[in-house]
C-alpha positions in Angstrom: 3.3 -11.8 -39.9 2.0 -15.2 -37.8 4.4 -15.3 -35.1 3.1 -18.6 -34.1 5.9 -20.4 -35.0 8.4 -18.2 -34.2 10.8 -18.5 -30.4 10.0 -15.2 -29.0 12.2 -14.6 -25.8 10.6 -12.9 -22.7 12.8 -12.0 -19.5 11.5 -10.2 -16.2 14.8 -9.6 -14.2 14.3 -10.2 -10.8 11.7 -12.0 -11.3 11.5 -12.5 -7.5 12.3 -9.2 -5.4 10.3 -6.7 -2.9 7.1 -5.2 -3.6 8.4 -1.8 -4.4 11.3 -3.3 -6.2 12.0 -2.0 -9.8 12.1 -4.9 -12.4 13.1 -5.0 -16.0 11.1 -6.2 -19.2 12.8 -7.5 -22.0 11.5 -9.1 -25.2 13.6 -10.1 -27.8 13.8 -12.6 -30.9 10.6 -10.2 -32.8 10.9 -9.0 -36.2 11.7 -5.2 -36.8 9.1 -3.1 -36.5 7.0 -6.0 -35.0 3.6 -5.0 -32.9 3.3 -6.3 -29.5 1.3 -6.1 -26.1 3.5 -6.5 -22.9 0.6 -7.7 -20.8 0.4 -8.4 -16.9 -2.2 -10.4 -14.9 -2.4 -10.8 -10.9 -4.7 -13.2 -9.2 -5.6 -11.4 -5.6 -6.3 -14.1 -3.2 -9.8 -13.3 -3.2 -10.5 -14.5 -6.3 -10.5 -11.2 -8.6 -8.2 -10.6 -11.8 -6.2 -7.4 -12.1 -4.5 -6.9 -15.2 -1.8 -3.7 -17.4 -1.0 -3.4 -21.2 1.1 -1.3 -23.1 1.5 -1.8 -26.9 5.1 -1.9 -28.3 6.9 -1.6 -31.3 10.2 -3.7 -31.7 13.1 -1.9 -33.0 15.1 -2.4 -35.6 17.0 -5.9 -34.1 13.7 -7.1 -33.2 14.1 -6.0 -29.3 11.1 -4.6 -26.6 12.5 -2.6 -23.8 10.1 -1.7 -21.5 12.5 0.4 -19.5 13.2 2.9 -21.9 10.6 2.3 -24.9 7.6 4.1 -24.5 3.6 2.4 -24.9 2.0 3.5 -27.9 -1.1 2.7 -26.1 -2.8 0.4 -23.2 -3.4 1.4 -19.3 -0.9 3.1 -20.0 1.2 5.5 -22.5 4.5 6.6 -23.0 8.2 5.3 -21.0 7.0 3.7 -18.5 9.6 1.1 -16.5 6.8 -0.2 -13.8 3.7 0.6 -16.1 2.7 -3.0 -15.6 2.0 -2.5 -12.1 0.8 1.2 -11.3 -1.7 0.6 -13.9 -3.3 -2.5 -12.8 -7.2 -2.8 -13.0 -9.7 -5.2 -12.8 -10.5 -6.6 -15.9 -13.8 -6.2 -17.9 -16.9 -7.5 -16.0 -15.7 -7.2 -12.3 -18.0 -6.2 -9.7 -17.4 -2.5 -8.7 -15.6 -1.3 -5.8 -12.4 -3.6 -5.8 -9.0 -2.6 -4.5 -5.6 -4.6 -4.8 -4.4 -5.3 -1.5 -2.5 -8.3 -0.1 -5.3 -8.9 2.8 -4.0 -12.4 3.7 -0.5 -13.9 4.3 2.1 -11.4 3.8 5.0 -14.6 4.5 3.5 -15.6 0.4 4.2 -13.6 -2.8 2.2 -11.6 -4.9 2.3 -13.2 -8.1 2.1 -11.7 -11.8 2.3 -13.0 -15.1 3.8 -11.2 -17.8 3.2 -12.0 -21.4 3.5 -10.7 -24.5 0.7 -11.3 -27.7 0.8 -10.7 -31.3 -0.4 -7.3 -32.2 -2.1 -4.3 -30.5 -4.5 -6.0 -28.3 -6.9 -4.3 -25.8 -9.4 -7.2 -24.4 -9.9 -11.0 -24.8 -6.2 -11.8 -23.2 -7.9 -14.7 -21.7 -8.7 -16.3 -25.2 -6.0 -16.1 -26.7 -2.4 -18.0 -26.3 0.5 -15.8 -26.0 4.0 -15.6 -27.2 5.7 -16.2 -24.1 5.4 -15.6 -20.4 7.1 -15.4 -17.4 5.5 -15.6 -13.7 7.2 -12.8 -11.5 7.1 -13.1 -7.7 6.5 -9.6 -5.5 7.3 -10.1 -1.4 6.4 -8.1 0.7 8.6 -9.7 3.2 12.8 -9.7 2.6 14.8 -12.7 3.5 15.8 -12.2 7.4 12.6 -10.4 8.5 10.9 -11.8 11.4 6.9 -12.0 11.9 5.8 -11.7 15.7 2.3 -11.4 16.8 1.6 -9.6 19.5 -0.6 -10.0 22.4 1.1 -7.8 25.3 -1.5 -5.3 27.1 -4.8 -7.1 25.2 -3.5 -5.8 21.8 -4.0 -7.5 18.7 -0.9 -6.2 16.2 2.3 -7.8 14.5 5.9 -6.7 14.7 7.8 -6.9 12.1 11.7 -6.8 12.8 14.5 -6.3 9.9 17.0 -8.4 9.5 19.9 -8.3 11.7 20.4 -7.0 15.8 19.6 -4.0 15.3 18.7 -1.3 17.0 16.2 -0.2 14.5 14.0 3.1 14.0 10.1 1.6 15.0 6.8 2.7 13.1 3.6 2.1 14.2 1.0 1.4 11.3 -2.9 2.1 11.6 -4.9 0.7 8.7 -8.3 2.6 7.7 -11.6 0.6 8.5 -10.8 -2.1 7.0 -12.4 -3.8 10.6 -8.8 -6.5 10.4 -5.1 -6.8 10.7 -3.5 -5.4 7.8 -0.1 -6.2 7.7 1.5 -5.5 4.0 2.5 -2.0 4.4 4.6 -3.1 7.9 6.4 -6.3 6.6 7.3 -4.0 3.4 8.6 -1.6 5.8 10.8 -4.2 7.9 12.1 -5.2 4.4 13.7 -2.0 4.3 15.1 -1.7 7.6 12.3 0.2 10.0 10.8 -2.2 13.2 7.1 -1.7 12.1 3.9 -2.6 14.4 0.9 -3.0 12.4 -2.2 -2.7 14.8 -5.8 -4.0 14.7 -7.9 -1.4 16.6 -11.3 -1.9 14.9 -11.8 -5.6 15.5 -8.6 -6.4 17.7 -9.2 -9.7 20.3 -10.4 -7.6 23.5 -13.3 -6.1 21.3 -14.3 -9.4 19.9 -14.4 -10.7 23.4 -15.9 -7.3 25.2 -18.2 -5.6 22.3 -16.4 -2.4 23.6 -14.3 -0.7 21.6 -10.9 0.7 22.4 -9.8 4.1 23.4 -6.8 6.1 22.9 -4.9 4.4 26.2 -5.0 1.1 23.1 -2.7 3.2 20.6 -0.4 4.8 23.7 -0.2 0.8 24.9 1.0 0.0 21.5 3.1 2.7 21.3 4.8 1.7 24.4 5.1 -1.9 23.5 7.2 -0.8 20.1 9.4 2.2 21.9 10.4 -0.9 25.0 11.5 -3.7 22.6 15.0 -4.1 22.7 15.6 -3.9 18.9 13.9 -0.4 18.8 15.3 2.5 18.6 12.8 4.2 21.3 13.6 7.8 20.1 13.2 7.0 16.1 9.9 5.8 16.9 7.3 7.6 13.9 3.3 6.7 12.8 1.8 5.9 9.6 -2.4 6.2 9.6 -4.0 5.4 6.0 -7.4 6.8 5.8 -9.8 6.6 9.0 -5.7 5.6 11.2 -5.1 9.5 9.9 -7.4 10.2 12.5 -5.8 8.4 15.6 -2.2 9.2 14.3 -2.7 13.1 13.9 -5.0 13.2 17.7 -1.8 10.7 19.2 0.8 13.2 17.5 -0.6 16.0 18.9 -2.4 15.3 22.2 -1.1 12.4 23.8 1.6 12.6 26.8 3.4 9.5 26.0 3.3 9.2 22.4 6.4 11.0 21.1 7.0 10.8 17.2 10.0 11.4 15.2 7.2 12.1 12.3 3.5 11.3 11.0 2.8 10.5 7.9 -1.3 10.8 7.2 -2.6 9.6 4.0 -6.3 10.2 2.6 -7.7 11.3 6.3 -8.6 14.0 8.4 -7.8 16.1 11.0 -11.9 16.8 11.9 -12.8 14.4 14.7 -14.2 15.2 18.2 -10.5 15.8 19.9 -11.4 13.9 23.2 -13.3 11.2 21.4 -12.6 7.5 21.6 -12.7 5.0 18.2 -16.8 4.7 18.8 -17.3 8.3 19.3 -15.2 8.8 15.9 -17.1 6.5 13.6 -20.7 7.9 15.0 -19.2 10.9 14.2 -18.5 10.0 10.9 -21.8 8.4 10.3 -23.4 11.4 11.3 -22.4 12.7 7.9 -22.5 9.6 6.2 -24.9 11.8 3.8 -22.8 13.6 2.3 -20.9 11.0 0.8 -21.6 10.7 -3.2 -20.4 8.5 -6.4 -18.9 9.5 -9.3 -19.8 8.6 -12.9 -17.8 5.1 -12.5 -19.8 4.4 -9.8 -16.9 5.0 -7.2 -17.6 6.4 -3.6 -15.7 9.6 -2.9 -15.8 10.7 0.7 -13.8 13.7 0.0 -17.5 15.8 1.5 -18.0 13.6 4.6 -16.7 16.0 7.1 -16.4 18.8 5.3 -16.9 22.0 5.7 -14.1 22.3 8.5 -16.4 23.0 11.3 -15.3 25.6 13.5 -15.7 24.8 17.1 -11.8 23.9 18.2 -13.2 20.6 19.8 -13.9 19.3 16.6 -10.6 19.6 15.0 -6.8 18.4 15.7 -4.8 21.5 15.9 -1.8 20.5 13.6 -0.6 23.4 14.1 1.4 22.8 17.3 2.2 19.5 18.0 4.0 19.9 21.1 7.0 18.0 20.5 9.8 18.1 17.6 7.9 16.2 14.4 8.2 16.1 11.3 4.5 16.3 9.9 3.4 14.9 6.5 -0.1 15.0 4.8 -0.2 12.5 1.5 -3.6 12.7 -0.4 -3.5 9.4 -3.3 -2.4 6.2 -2.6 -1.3 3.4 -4.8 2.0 0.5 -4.6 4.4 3.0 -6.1 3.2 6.1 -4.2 3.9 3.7 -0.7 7.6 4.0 -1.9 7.7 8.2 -1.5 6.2 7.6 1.8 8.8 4.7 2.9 11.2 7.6 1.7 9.9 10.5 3.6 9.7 8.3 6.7 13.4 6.8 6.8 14.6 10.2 5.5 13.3 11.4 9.2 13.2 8.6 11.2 16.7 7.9 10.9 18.6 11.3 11.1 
């Protein structure tokens, strides 16, 4: 049947809300039975396309629910409700190696077009004129929250405060070498209530200016700066390190004098590092073993062997085992959009007791 003609009706409710924020897909105004792709496509802002599919079959008034029909096929399979977004890939002919991050201005959406086309369709979205679409707007940041760079004891770092007084729980964020500011995963956090510090430690100001990178004293400094704001809760304070910030989190947890956590949360890192090692003496140590890292058959770099075996000799390994202080300890090994929301739970489920 050539729907061409035909007033299909596509709704995306909210179609503005948080990153991690649920939203509904509803197509109606289809003949029964009708075959459909529910397609989504997101422009990063450096340039690449990302896009999700799932194949549907209307029902018997002609209706496509998303939240409880399930894909017959696509990125994705099955009942699905945020299928268009876990399931985002590049589209055919990218260059390898991308990742979806919002890398720039957290204070502008994420944007994503959902569309639906005529029949089971698997490539060639771009060619082809859909049905209907709707353009759906992802924040990062919630109304009310406040963006403050930071420049106090030669850091480079942004707070982000919740709306409101407070006091609020405070988290400090450490990216992985991503050698900038990387500020997505803190606003996100704010928007749910948590005083979150995002800081630069590969490339902050003072090493720019210096050539020297930081040592530990740079974390406690920042640490210190979050626990003495006044809308902090200094006591709720905890630390979230994605990849090579696993490294400084777990030695800062379990070493340092001043940094006191409520809890850690360490995704896709290590606990093998020289112990009394600064941020330099970590990457050479890393590069050391820079051999052992391999690619898989998609051409994809897995690090999983780069310090492994677990060396032996206690200097080259955190001891997790006692941290020293009361916290609450949490080692997460994927990492995608919807997997950030168990961590935002784990974290407020401590942080605020």
């Amino acid at each position: 049947m050539d729907m061409k003609q035909c007033c299909v009706k596509l709704s995306v409710q909210p179609s503005k809300g948080l990153a991690d924020e649920k939203f509904l897909v509803l197509v109606q105004k289809v003949p029964p039975g009708f075959q459909l792709t529910v397609h989504a496509l997101h422009k990063n802002e450096d340039g690449h396309s990302w896009e999700a599919f799932g194949h549907y079959t209307a029902n018997a008034i002609g209706t496509v629910n998303v939240s409880e029909d399930p894909s017959l096929g696509g990125t994705y399979s099955g009942v699905e409700l945020m299928g268009l977004l876990w399931s985002l890939r590049p589209v055919p002919g990218s260059k390898p190696g991308l990742r979806m991050r919002k890398k720039e201005n957290v204070q502008t959406p994420m944007e994503v077009t959902i569309s639906v086309y005529q029949g089971y369709r698997t490539q060639g979205f771009v060619d082809q004129v859909p049905l209907a679409g709707v353009v759906v707007e992802r924040w990062y940041m919630a109304p009310g929250v406040r963006r403050v760079p930071i420049t106090e004891g030669g850091l480079t770092a942004t707070l982000f405060l919740p709306s409101g007084p407070g006091s609020f729980p405070g988290l400090l964020d450490l990216s992985g070498g991503e050698e900038k500011l990387m500020e997505y995963r803190a606003a996100l956090l704010a928007s749910h209530g948590i005083a979150s510090l995002a800081l630069d430690y590969l490339t902050p100001k003072i090493t720019m200016e210096t050539g020297k990178m930081v040592d530990n004293q740079y974390f406690e400094t920042a640490y210190r700066v979050l626990q003495q704001h006044p809308q902090v809760l200094g006591s709720r304070i905890a630390m979230l390190g994605l990849s090579l910030g696993t490294s400084f989190t777990l030695k800062m947890a379990v070493y340092s004098q001043v940094v006191k956590l409520r809890c850690a949360v360490c995704i896709n890192g290590t606990h093998v590092q020289p112990i009394d090692g600064s941020v330099q003496e970590l990457l050479g140590f890393c590069r050391e073993n820079s051999g052992k890292t391999r690619f898989n058959e998609e051409n994809q770099v897995i690090f999983r062997d780069l310090l492994l075996p677990i060396p032996t000799d206690p200097a080259l390994k955190v001891n997790v085992s006692t941290t020293g202080q009361n916290l609450f300890l949490s080692s997460l090994y994927s990492f995608s959009l919807l997997f950030f929301l168990s961590c935002l739970v784990f974290i407020k489920s401590q942080i605020f007791i």
